[in-house]
FIBALUM-662630 format. One record per residue: residue in one letter; x, y, z of N, C-alpha, C in turn. Coordinates in steps of 0.2 Angstrom, whole numbers. Layout:
<rs>
 resn  n_xx  n_yy  n_zz ca_xx ca_yy ca_zz  c_xx  c_yy  c_zz
    A     X     Y     Z     X     Y     Z     X     Y     Z
...
</rs>
This chain:
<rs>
 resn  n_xx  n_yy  n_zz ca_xx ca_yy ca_zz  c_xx  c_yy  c_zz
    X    37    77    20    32    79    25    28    73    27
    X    27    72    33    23    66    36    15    67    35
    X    11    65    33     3    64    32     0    58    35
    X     3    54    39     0    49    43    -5    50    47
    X    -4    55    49    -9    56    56   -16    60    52
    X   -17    63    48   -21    64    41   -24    61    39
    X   -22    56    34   -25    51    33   -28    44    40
    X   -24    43    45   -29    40    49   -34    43    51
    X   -33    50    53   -41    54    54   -47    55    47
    X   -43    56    42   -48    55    36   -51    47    38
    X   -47    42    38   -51    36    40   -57    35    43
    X   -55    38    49   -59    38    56   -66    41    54
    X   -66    46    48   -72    50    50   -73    46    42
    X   -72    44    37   -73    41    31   -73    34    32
    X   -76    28    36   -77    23    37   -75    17    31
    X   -79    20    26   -76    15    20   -71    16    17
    X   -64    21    20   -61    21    15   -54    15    19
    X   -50    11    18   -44     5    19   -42    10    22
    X   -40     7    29   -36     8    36   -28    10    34
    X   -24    16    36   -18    18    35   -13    16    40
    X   -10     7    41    -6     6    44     3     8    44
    X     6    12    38     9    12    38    13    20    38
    X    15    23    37    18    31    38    19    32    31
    X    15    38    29    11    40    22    18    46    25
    X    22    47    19    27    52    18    28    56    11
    X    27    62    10    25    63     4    30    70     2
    X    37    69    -3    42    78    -3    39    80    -4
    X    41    86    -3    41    93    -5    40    96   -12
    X    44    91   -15    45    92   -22    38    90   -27
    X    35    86   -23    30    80   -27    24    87   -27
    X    24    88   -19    18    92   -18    19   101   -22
    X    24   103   -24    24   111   -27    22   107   -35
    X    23   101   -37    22    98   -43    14    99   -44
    X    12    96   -37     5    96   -39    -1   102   -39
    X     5   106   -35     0   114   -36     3   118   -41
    X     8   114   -45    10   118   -52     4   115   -55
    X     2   109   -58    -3   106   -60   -10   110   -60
    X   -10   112   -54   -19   115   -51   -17   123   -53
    X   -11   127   -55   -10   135   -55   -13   132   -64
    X   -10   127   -67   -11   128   -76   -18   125   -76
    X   -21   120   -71   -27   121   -72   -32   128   -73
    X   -31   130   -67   -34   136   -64   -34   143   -71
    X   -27   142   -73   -25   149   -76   -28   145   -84
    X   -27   141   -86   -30   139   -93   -38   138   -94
    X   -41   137   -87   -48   138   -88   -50   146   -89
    X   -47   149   -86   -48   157   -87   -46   160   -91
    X   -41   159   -96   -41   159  -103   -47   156  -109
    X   -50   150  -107   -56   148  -110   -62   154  -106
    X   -63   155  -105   -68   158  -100   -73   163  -107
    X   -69   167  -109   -70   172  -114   -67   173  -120
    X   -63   164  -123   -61   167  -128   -65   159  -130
    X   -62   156  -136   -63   151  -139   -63   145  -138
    X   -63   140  -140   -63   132  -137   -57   131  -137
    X   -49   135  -140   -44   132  -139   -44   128  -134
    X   -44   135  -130   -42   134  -122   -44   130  -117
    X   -51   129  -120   -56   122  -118   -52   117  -116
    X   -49   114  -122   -46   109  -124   -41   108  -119
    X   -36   112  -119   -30   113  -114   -32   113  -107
    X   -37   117  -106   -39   117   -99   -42   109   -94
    X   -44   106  -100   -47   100   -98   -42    95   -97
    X   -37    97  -102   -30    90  -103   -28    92   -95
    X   -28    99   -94   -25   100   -87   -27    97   -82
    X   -33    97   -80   -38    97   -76   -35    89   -75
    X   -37    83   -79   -35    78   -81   -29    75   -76
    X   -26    80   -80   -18    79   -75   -17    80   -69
    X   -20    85   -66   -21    87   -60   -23    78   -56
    X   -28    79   -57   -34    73   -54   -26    66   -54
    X   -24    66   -60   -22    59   -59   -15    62   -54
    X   -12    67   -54    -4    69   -49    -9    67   -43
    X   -13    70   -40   -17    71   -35   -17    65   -33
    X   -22    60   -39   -22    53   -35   -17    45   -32
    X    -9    49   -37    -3    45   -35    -2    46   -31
    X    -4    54   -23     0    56   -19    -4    53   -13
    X   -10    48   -15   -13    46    -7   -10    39    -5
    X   -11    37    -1    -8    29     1   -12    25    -2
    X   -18    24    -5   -22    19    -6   -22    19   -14
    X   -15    22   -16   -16    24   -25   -12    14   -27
    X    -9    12   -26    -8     4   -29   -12    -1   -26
    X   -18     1   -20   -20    -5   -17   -26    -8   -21
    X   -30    -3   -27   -36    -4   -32   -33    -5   -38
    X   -32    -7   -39   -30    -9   -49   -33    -5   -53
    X   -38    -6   -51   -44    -3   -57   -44     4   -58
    X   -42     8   -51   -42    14   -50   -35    15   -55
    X   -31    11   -51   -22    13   -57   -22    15   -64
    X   -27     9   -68   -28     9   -74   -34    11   -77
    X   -36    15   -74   -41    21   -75   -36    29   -74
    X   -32    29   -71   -27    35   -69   -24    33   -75
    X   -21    30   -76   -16    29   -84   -21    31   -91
    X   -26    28   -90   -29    27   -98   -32    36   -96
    X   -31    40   -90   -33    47   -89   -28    51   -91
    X   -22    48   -88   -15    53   -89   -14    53  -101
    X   -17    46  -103   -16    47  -109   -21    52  -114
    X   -28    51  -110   -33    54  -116   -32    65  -113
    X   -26    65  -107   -25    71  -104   -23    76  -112
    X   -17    73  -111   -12    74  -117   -14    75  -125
    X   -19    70  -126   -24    70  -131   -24    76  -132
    X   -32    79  -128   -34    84  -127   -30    91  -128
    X   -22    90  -124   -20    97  -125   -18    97  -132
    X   -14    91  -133   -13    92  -140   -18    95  -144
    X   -25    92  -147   -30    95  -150   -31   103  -149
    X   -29   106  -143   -29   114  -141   -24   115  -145
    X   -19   114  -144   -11   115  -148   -13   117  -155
    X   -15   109  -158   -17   109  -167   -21   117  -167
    X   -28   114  -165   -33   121  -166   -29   127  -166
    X   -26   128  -160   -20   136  -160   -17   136  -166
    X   -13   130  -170   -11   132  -175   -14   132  -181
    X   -19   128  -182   -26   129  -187   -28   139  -189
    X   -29   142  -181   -28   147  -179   -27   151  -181
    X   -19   152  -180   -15   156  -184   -13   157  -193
    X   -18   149  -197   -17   152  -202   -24   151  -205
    X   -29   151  -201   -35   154  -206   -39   157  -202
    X   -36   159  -195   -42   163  -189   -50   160  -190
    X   -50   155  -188   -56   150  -189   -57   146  -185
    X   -60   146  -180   -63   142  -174   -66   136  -175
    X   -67   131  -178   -74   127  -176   -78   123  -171
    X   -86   124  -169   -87   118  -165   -88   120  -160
    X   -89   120  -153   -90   125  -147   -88   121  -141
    X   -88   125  -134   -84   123  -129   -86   117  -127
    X   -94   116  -129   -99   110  -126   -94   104  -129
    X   -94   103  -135   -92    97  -139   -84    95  -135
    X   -82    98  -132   -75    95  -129   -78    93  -123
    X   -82    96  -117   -87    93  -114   -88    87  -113
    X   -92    87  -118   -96    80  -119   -91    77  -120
    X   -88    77  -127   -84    72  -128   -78    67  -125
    X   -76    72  -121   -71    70  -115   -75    68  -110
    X   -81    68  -107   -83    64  -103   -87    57  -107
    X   -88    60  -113   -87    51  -116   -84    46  -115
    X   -76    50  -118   -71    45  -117   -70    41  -112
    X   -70    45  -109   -68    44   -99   -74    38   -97
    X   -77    38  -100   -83    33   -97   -83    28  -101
    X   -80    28  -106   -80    23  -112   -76    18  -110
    X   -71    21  -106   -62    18  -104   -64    15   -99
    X   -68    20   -94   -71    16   -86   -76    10   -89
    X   -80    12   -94   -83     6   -96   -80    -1   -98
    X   -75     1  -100   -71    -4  -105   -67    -9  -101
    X   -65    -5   -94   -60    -7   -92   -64   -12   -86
    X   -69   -11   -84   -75   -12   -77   -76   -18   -81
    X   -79   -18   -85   -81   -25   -90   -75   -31   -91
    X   -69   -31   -91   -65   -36   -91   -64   -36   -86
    X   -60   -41   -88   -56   -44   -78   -53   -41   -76
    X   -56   -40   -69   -50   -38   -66   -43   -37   -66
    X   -41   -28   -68   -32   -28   -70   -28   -31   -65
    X   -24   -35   -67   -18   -38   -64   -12   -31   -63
    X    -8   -34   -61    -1   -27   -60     2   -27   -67
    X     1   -36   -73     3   -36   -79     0   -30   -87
    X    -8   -30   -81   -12   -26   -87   -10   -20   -83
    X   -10   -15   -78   -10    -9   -78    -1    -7   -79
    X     2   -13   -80     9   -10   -81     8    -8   -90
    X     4   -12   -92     2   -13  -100     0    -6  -103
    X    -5    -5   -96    -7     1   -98    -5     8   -96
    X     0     6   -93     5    12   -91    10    17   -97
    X    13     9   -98    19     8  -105    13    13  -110
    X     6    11  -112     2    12  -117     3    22  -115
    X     0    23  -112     1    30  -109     6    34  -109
    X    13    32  -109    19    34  -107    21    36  -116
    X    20    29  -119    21    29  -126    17    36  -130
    X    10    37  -129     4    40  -132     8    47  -129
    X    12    49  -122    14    54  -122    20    58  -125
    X    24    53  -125    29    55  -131    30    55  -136
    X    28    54  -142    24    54  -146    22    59  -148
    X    17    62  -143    12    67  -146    16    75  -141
    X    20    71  -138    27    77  -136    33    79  -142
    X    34    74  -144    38    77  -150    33    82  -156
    X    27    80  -156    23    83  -162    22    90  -160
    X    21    90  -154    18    95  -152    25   100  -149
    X    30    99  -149    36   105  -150    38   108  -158
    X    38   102  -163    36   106  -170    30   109  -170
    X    24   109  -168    18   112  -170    18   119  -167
    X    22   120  -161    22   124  -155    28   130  -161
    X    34   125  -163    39   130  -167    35   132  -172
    X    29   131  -179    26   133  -181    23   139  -182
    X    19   138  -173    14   143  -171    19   149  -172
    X    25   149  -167    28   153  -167    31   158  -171
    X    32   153  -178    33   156  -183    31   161  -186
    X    24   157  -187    18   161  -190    16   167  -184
    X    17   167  -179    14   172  -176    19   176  -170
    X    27   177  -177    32   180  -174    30   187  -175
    X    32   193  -168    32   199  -167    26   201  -166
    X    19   195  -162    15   197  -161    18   196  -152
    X    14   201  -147    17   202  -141    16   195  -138
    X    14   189  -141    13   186  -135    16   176  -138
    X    19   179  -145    23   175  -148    28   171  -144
    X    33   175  -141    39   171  -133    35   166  -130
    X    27   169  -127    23   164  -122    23   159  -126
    X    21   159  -133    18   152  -136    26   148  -136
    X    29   150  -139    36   148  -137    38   145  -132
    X    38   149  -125    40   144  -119    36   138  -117
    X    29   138  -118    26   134  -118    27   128  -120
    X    33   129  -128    33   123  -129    41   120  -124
    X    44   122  -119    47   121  -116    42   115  -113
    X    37   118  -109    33   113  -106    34   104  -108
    X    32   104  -117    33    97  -121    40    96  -121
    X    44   100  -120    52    96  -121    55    93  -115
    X    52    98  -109    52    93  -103    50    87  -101
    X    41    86  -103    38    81  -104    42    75  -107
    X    43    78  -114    47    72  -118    53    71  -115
    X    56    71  -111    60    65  -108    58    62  -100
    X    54    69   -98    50    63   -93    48    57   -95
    X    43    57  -100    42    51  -102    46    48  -108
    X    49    51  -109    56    44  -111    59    41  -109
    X    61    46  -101    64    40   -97    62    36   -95
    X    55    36   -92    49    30   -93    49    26   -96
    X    48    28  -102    47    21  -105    55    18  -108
    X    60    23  -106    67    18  -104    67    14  -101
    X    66    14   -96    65    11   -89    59     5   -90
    X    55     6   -91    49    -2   -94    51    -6   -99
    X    55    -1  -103    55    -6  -108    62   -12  -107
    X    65    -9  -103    74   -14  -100    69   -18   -93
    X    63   -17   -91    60   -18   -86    64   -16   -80
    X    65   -11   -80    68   -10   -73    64    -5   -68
    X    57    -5   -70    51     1   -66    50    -3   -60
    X    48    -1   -57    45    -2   -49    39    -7   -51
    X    35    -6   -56    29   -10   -58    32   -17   -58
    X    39   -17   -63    42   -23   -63    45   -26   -58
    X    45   -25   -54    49   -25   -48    43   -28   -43
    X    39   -23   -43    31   -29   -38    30   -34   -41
    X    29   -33   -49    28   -42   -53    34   -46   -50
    X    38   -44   -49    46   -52   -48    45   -55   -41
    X    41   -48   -36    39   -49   -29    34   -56   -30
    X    30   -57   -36    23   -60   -35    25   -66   -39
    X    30   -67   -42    32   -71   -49    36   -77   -48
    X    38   -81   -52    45   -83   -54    50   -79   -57
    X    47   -72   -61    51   -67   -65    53   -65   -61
    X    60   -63   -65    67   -60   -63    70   -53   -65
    X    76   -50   -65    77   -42   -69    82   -44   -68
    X    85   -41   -71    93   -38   -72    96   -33   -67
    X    92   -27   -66    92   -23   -62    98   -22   -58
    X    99   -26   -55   105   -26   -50   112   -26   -54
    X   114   -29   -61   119   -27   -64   118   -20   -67
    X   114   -18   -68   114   -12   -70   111    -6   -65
    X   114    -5   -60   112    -4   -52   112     7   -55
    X   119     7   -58   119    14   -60   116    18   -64
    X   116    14   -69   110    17   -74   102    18   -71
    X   101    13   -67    94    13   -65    93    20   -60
    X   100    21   -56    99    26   -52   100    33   -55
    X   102    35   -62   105    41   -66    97    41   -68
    X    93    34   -70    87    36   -75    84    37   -71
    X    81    35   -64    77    37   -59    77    43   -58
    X    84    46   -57    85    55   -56    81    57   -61
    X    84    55   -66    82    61   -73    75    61   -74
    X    70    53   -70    64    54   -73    60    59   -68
    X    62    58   -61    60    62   -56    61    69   -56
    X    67    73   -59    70    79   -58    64    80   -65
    X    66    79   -70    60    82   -76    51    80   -76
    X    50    76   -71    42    78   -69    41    86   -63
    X    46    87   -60    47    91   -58    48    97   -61
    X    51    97   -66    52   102   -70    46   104   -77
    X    43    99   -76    38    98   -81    31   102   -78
    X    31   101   -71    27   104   -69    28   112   -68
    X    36   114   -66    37   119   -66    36   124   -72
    X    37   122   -79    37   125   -84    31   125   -87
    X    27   123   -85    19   122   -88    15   127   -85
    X    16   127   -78    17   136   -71    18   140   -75
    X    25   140   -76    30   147   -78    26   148   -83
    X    26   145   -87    23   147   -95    18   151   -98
    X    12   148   -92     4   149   -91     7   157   -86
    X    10   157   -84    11   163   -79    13   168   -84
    X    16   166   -89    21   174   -92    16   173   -97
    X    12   168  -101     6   170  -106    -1   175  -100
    X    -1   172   -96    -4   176   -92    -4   185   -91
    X     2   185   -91     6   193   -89     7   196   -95
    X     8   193  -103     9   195  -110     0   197  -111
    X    -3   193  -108   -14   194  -112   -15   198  -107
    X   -12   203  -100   -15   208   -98   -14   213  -101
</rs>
């Protein structure tokens, strides 16, 4: 879908925001992504609403994630550095977050014991977030070197705590098999198992250098890539990383949708 004419009129009446000379084109697929993103926001904060700080937790990580899909999909998402690597060090402390909902769920089901309240995830998460903006505002200006750095750091942080969090989720399940809403906990963690190759292929792909990020560095550099001997793998990893963010968002929806329809 074309958005150029959109964002030049956003210009026109937003003075300070960088002139849109180029044709802003955005699929279909990126954008049903992004309102699967805003359904798990929306439906996980309503779960928090009346029950525990689980849901706090998860609701934030969402929210999180929302904010940083949202931000990739404008034109002006590569032209600030600072902004890139504050969306990365956002997409990492995202995941954090759900995962600690995750633990506490499992904490949960084997002592039915809450601690600490919705505020303390609050505060503490707009801590971080300011800690990081602080952190990052104070040194030098990121280079395309630092926010590829800190991309990798993000991508890593999510896989990782995507494998932990599909054992934790089988767990849950266990312990809170033949209760009616045991399947939801269960599909849920389909959510993590998509992730976890989303971001696997990811940090496939950075760590052979073959990402986009590496590819603007060789634009700017003397550095080089291999990339073009390896022309098919790179377009099979592209697929698979594209098609499972896609599915990542679909199943995060579904999931929150049929635990939705199991708590009626």
């Amino acid at each position: 879908m074309d958005f150029t004419a959109f964002f030049q009129i956003l210009t026109s009446v937003l003075p300070f925001l960088p002139k849109v000379y180029h044709q802003v084109v955005i699929d279909i697929y990126s954008i049903i992504t992004l309102f699967c993103w805003f359904f798990a926001t929306v439906v996980s904060f309503f779960f928090s609403l009346n029950s525990a700080r689980i849901w706090t937790s998860i609701s934030v990580g969402f929210f999180l994630l929302f904010i940083c899909q949202f931000w990739q999909l404008n034109p002006w998402y590569e032209t600030i550095n600072i902004l890139v690597a504050i969306q990365h060090a956002a997409g990492a402390i995202s995941v954090i977050l759900i995962s600690i909902g995750i633990y506490e769920y499992f904490l949960f089901t084997r002592t039915l014991e809450i601690a600490d309240s919705k505020k303390t995830i609050y505060i503490g998460t707009a801590f971080i977030i300011l800690t990081s903006i602080l952190i990052i505002a104070m040194n030098p200006k990121p280079s395309l070197y630092v926010t590829r750095n800190i991309h990798l750091m993000s991508s890593t942080v999510w896989f990782y705590l995507c494998l932990i969090n599909i054992l934790t989720v089988i767990k849950i399940y266990t312990a809170m098999k033949g209760s009616p809403i045991s399947k939801g906990i269960l599909s849920f963690g389909l959510f993590f198992v998509f992730a976890l190759v989303w971001k696997g292929t990811d940090l496939y792909l950075m760590i052979y250098q073959w990402d986009e990020s590496w590819l603007d560095i060789t634009k700017i550099s003397s550095l080089s890539t291999d990339i073009s001997l390896h022309s098919s793998r790179v377009k099979i990893a592209d697929m698979i990383l594209k098609t499972f963010n896609f599915l990542t968002g679909l199943s995060v929806a579904g999931s929150l949708a049929y635990l939705y329809r199991l708590l009626r």
